[in-house]
N, C-alpha and C positions, 0 to 999 in steps of 0.2 A: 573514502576510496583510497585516497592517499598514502604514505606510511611514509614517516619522519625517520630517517637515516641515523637520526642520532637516538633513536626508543630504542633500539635492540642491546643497548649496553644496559638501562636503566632499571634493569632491577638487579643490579649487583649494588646498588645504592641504596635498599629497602632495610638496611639493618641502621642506618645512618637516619631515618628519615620519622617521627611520631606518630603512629596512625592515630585515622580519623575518620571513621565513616558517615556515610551523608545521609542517612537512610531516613526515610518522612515518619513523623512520631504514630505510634501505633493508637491508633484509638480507645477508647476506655472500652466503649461496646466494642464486641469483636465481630460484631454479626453487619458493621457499617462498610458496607458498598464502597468501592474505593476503583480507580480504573476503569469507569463502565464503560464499554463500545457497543456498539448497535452495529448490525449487517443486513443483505437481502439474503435472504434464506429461500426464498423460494416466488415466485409473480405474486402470492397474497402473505404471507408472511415474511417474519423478522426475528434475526435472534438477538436476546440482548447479552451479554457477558459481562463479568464483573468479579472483581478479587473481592476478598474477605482473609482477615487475620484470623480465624477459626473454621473450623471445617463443620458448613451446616449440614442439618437433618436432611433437608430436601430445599433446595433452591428455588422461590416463587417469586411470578411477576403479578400486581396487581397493576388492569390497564383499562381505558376507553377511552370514548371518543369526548370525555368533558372531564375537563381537572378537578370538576369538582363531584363524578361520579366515576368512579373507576369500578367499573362493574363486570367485568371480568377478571379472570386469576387460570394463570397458569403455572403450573409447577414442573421440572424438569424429572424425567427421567434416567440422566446422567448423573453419575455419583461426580462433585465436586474432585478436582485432581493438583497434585501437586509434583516436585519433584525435590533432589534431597536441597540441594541450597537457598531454594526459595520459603521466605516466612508468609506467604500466602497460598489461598488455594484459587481456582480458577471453576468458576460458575458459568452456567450457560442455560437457558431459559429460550424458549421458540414459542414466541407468539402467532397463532393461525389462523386463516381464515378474517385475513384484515381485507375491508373493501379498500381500491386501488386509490392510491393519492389523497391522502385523508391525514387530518391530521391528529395524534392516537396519542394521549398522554397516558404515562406509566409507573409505577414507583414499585421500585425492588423492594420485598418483604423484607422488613426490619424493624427496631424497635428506632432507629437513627438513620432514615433515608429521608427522599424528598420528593416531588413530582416534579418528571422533566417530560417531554415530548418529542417528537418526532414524526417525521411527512414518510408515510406505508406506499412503497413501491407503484411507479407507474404501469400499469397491465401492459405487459410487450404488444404491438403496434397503435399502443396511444401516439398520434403524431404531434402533442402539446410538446410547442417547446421548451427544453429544461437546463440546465449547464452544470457542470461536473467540474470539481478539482482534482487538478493533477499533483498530488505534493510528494517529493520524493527525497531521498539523503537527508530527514530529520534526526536532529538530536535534541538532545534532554537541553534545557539552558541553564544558564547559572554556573557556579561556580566550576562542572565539573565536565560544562558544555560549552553553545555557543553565545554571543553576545552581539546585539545589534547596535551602534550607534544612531543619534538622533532626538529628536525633541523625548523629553522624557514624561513630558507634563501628563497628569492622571486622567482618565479618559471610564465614566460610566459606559460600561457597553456588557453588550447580554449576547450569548451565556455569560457569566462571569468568570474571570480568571484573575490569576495572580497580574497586579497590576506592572510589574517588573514586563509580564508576556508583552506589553499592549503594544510594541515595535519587531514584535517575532513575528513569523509565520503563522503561528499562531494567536496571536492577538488578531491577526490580519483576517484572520479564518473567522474569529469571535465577531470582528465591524462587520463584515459583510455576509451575516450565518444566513439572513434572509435571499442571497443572489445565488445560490448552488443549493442543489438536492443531495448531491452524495459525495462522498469523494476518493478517487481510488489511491493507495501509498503500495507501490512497486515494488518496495525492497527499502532497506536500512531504516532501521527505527532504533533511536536510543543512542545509538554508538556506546553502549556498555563497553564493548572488547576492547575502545578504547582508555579505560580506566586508567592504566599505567602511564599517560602521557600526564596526569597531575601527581604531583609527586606525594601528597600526602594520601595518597591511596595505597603505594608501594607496600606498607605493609597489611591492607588489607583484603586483597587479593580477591579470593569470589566475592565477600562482602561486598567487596566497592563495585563489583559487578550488578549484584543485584541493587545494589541502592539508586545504581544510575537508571537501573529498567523500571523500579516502583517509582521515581522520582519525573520522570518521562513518559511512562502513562495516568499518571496522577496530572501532570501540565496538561495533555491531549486530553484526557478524560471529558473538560467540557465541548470539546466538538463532537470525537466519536461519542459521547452518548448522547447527544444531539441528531447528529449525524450521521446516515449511515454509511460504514469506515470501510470499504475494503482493501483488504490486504493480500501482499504474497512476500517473498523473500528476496534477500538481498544478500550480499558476501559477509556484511556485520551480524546478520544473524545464525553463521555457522557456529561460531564456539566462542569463548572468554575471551580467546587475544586473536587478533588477525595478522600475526606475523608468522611467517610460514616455518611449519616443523613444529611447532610451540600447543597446538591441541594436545599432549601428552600433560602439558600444566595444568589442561584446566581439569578440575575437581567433576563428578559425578551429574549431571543436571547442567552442565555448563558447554558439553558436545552436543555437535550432529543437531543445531536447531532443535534445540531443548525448549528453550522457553516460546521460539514462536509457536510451535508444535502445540506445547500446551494452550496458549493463549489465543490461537487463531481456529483449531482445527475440526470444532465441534459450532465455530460462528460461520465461516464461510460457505457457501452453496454447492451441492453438484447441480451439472446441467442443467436446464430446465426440459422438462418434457416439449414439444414441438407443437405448440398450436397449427403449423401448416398443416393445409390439404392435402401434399404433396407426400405421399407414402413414403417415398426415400428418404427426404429430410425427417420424418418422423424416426424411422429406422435408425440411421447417422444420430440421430439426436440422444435415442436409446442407448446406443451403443460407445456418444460419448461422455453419458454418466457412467457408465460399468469403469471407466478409462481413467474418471477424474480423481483425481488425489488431494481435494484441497486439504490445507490450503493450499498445498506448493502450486497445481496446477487444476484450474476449472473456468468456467464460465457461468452468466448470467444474463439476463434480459431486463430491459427498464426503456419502456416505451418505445423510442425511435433505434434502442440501440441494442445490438449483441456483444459485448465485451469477453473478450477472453484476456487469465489471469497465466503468465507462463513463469516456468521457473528459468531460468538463466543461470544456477548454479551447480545445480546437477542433474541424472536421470537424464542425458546426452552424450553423444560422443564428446569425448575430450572434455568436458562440462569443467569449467576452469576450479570450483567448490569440491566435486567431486571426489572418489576413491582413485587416488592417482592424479587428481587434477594438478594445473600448471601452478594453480596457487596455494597446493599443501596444507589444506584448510580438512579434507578428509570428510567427507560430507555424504549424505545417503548412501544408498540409493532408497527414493523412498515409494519407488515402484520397481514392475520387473523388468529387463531388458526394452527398449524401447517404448516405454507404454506412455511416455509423458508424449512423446513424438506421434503415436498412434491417436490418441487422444486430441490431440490437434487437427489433425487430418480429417477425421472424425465431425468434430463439432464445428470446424471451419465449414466443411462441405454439408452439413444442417442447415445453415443457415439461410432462411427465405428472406429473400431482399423485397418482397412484399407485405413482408410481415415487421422487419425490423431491417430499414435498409444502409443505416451503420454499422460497421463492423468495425470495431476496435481491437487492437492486440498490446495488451500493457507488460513489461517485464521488467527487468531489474537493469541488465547488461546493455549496454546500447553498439552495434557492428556502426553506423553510419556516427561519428563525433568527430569534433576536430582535438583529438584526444587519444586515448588509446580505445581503441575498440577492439570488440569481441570476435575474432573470427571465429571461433566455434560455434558460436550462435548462432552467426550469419551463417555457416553451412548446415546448421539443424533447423531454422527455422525461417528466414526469408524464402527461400522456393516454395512454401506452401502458404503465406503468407499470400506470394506473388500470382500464384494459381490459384485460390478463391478469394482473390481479389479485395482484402483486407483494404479499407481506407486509410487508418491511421495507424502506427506504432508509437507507444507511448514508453521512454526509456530515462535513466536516470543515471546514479553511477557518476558521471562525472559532475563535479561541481558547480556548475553554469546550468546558464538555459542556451541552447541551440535550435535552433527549426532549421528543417530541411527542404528543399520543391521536393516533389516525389523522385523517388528512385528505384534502380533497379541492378542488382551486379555492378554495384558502383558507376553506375551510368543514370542521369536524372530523364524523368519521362519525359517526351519530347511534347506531350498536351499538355505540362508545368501544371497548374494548377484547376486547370479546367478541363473536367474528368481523364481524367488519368488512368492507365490499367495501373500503374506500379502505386505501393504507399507510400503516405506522406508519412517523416518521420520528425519527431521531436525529443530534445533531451530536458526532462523538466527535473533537474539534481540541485536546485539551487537554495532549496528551501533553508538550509543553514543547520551547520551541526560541529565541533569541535576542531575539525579537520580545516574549514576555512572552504573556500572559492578555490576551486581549479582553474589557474590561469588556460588562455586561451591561443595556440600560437597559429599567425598566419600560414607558417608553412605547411601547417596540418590539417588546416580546412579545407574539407571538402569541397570543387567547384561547384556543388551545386548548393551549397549553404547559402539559407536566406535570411536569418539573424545569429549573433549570440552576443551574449552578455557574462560576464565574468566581474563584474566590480559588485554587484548589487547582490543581495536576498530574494530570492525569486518565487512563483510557482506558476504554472499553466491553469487556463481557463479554456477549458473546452464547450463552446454554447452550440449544442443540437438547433438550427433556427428554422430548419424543414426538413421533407424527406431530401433536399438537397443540395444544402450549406451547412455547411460545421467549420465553425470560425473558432481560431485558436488564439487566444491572446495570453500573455506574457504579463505576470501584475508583481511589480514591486515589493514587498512586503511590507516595509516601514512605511512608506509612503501613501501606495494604493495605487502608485500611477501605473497607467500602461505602457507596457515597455516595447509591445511588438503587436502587432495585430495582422492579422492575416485569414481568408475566408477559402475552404474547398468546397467547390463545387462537383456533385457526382450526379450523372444521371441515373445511374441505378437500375439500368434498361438490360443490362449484361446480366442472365443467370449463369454465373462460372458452373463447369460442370461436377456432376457429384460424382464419389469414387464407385 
């Protein structure tokens, strides 16, 4: 999120400096699966995605319900896609007609693939309880990312990863693959744009771009295709560099969320249709798939919960990413006048709290931090939030973890945590990336702040425990410990009204 006073001189130093690029060795076979993530796609299916150094005939999943029969095959009817700076292409395969919560092993068509697995969506109003990761502001590690201190010693654990991860977020993700079903990442993945803070990239410019993006979903690759990954955008995903005026540098494929575009937009879900009784909600529900744009902006269902995916950089007034925005990143629009705003209104007011009676709202930008926050967001998207009666806000963006009591126009609800009309709000940004830990100042903390942490590697743990507690806790990375815990109580008896 940050941005180093002293980078905007630094590439007047790139004719001084050797290049070197970091980019992961290409395979012998070119048809080997590389990057894979998994998504909900829909209450019975999943899609699975995945790069390859060659561009195949037709992209197929073989899958079932035993690793050692995989007796289904599905094949894609989307042509593989690329763009000009990228040496890979982008695969996407939609697995259908999966019974709910089961566990479905898979292996991508290839002469050099393997079989991995995956737990197939919980049917929206299973009330089994499930717990969800919050991980947000990740970057690639290693030399050109971030680095954890700590015991270093080797640690067997499944999925397997590079043994360096086993104190990352990701290693963290890897020990406890069995404690969470899915996990949602809000915005910033990679930190590519910031390439030019290591200085032996200076002369490599987009390359060192993409090397950081193949190098960083090759590290995740064993969770998301484990796991399934959902995503939306963040301000590191506008362009090559994030320092403002400077999109004019970057090369062809390197604007305007190029690569999450490619890489997300063909895995992530429109609405789901409306299981309620309720004609309206059905209606609302129809109406807020025509709306949805994933990935930038949609929704999904998984048992107890309805989550909606927002964008926070553009496609709003004043949208800080935006054409024109405060942060000259130049960015969509990637709908038409209002539609991401409509679209929310829409599938907020869908939602049957007898059918799935959490409602979650995840985005990138967070209005409520002890930090800078977003006021454009908070006047695009809090009041409708606040009026159908949204539980949680899930936000990131600044470096830390934060929890808030519920609030409302900057005034905390006066029922604190025991049902509340306003949402509760959290900043889970701390997952670790190049940029470092955003300090935390008392003078900026909100009075109705109820932890933050700023020294540590973070991410949030959200555990669905009925239709009427959803406990958030706070987990260490390197360690495992619990950093904060804390438990909302909703009755769930208020049907807000529909438009």
């Amino acid at each position: 999120m940050k941005l180093s006073a002293t980078v905007k001189t630094v590439p007047v130093l790139a004719a001084c400096v050797l290049a070197k690029v970091d980019y992961p060795a290409i395979p012998t076979d070119l048809t080997t699966p590389v990057q894979q993530r998994l998504a909900i796609y829909g209450p019975t299916s999943v899609s699975v995605g995945w790069n390859t150094y060659t561009k195949l005939d037709q992209p197929c999943v073989q899958y079932g319900t035993s690793s050692s029969s995989l007796d289904k095959k599905a094949c894609s009817s989307i042509d593989p896609t690329t763009y000009p700076t990228s040496r890979t292409y982008e695969n996407v395969v939609i697995l259908t007609g999966l019974t709910p919560a089961t566990t479905y092993y898979y292996k991508i068509v290839s002469t050099n693939s393997s079989v991995d697995h995956f737990l197939s969506p919980r049917t929206p109003g299973d009330k089994t309880p499930f717990n969800v990761n919050a991980v947000i502001d990740l970057g690639v590690y290693g030399e050109d990312g971030f680095t954890i201190s700590g015991d270093k010693t080797k640690k067997d654990i499944i999925p397997t990863i590079d043994p360096a991860l086993n104190h990352t977020t990701i290693g963290r993700l890897a020990t406890t693959v069995d404690d969470y079903e899915f996990v949602i990442h809000p915005g910033d993945f990679a930190y590519a744009d910031d390439w030019y803070l290591r200085l032996h990239n200076l002369l490599d410019g987009s390359d060192a771009y993409q090397a950081i993006l193949e190098n960083f979903y090759d590290q995740l690759a064993p969770i998301s295709g484990r796991k399934l990954y959902m995503a939306s955008p963040g301000n590191h995903e506008a362009a090559c560099e994030e320092l403002p005026y400077t999109d004019w540098l970057c090369p062809d494929g390197q604007k305007n969320f190029t690569d999450f575009m490619h890489r997300f937009r063909h895995t992530m879900p429109t609405p789901f249709s409306s299981v309620s009784s309720n004609y309206s909600a059905q209606v609302l529900a129809n109406k807020a798939r025509l709306l949805a744009q994933p990935p930038f902006w949609y929704s999904f269902e998984y048992g107890m919960a309805h989550i909606v995916m927002i964008n926070t950089e553009t496609d709003f007034p004043d949208a800080p990413d935006g054409k024109d925005g405060s942060k000259h990143l130049d960015g969509g629009p990637f709908g038409t006048q209002n539609q991401q705003i409509e679209f929310l209104a829409a599938d907020l007011a869908s939602v049957d709290r007898t059918v799935t009676p959490w409602l979650i709202v995840a985005g990138h930008r967070p209005w409520y931090t002890a930090g800078s926050g977003c006021d454009s967001c908070q006047e695009a998207f809090e009041e409708l939030m606040y009026t159908y009666g949204v539980d949680l806000g899930v936000f990131g963006h600044e470096h830390n973890a934060q929890r808030f009591l519920p609030a409302y126009k900057n005034v905390a609800d006066a029922n604190g945590m025991k049902d509340p009309k306003a949402p509760m709000y959290i900043v889970s940004g701390g997952a670790g990336n190049i940029e470092g830990l955003d300090s935390i100042s008392s003078s900026s903390t909100p009075s109705f702040s109820a932890f933050n942490n700023d020294q540590d590697y973070t991410y949030a743990t959200l555990r669905f425990l009925d239709e009427n507690n959803l406990r958030v806790d706070f987990i260490r990375s390197d360690t495992g410990e619990t950093l904060d815990t804390s438990t909302l109580y909703k009755s769930h008896k208020t049907q807000f009204v529909r438009q």
